[in-house]
Backbone bond lengths (Angstrom), bond angles and torsions (degrees), N, CA, C in turn:
res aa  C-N    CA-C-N  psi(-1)  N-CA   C-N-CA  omega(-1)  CA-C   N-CA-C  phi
1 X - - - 1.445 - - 1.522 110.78 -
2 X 1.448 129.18 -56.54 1.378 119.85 148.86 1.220 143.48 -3.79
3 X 1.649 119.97 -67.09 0.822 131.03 167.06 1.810 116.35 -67.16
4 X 1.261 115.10 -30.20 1.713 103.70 160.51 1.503 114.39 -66.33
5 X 1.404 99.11 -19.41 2.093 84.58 -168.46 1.890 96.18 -79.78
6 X 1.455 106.96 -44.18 1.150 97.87 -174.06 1.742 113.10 -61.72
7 X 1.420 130.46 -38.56 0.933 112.81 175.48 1.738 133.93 -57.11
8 X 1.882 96.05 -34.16 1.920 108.77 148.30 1.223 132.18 -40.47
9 X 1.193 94.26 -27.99 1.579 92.47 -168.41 1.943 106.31 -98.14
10 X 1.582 106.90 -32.02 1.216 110.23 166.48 1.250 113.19 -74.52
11 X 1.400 138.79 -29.23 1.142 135.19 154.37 1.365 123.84 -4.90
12 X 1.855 82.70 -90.18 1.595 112.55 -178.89 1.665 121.74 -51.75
13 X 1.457 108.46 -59.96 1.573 98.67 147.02 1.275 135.34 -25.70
14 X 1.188 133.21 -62.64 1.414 129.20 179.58 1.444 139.84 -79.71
15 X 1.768 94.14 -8.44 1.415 125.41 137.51 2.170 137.13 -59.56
16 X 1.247 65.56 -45.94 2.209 81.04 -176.82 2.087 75.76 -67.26
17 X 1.867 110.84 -72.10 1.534 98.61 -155.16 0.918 104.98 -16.82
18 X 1.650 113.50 -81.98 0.990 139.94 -166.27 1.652 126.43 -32.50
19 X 1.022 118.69 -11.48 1.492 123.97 -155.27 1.977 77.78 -131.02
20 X 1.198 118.15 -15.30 1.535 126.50 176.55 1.461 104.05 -70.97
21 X 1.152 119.67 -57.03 1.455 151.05 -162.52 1.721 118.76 -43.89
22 X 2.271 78.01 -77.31 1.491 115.30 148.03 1.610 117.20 -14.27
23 X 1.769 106.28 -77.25 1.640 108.05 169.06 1.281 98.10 -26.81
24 X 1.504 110.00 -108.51 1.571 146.77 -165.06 1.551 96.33 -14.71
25 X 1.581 132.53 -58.37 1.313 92.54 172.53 1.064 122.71 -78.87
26 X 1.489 126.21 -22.02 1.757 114.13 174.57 1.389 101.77 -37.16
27 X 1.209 117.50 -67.38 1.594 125.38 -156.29 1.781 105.88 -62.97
28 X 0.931 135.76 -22.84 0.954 136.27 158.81 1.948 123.97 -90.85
29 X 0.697 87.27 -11.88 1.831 94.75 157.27 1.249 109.68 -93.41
30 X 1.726 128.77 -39.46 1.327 116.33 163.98 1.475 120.41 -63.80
31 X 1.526 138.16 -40.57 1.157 140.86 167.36 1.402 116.57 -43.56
32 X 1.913 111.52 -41.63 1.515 105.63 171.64 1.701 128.24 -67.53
33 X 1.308 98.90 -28.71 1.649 117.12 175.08 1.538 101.05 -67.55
34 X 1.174 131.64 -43.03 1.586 124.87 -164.61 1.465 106.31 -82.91
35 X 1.232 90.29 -32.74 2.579 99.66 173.98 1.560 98.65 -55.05
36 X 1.958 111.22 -49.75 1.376 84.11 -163.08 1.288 108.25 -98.01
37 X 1.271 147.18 -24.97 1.378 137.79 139.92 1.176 121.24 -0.27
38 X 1.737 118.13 -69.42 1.071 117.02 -178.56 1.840 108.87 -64.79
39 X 1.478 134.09 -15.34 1.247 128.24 -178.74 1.098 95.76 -66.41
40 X 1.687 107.79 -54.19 1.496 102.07 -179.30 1.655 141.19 -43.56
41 X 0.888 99.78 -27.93 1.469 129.37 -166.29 1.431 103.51 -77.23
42 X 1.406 101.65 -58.68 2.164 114.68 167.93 1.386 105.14 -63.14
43 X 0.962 125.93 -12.40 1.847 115.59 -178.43 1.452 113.44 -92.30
44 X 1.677 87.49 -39.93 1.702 98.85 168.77 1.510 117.49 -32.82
45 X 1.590 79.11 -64.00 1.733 110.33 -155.58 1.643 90.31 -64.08
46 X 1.502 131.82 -39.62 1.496 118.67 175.12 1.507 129.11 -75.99
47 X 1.231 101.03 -4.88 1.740 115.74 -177.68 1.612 91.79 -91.20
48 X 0.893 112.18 -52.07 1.899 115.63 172.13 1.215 104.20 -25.59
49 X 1.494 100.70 -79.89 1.813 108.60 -174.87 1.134 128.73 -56.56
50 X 1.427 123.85 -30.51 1.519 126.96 159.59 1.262 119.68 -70.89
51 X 1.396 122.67 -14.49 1.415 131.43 162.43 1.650 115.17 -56.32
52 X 1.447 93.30 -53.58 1.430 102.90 177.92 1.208 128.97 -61.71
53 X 1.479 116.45 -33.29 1.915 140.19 -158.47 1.764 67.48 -94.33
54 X 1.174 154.80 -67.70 1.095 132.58 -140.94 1.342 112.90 -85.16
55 X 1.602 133.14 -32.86 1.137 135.36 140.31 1.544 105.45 -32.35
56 X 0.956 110.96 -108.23 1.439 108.30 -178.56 2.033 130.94 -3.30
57 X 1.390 89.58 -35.82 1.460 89.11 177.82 1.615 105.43 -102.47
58 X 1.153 116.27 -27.64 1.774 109.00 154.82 1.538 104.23 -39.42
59 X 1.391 116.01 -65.93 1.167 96.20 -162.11 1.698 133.94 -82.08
60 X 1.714 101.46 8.42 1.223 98.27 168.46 1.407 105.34 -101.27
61 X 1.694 133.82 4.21 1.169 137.21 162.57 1.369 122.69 -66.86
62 X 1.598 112.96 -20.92 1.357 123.93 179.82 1.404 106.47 -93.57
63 X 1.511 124.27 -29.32 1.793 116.37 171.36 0.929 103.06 -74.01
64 X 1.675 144.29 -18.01 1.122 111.83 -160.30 1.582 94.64 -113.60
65 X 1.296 142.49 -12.92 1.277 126.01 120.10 1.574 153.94 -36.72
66 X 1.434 93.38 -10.15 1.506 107.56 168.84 1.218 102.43 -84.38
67 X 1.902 119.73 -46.07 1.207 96.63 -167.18 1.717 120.74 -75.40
68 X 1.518 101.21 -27.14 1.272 118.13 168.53 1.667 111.27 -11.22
69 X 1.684 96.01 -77.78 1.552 131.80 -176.83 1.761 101.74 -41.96
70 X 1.491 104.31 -50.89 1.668 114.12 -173.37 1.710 100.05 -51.45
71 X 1.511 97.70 -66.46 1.424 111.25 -179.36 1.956 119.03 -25.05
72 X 1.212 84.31 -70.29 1.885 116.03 178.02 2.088 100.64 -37.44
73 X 1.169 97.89 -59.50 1.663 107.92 -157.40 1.310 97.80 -67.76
């Protein structure tokens, strides 16, 4: 009978670790997903703004080719 309790009891131990463990990398596989998400998220947000600065200078590339054209004729 001994030897079943002790093996119960090592059982259960190496079960809980284990199911301890389990967490710890979830939680750290979730911490890695949210780092790069959030990179993602800042690259977004900087591709945005260079979207815009580059719009923006298209369109002062086209007035100042209009006037160009005005100039010329």
């Amino acid at each position: 009978m001994k030897k079943n309790y002790h093996f119960n009891v090592i059982e259960y131990l190496a079960s809980t670790q284990g199911a301890t463990l389990v967490n710890v990398h979830a939680d750290t596989t979730d911490d890695k997903i949210a780092a790069q998400n959030s990179k993602i998220n800042n690259l977004t947000a900087q591709q945005k703004a260079a979207q815009t600065q580059v719009d923006q200078i298209q369109g002062q590339v086209s007035a100042i080719q209009s006037q160009q054209d005005k100039l010329s004729s």
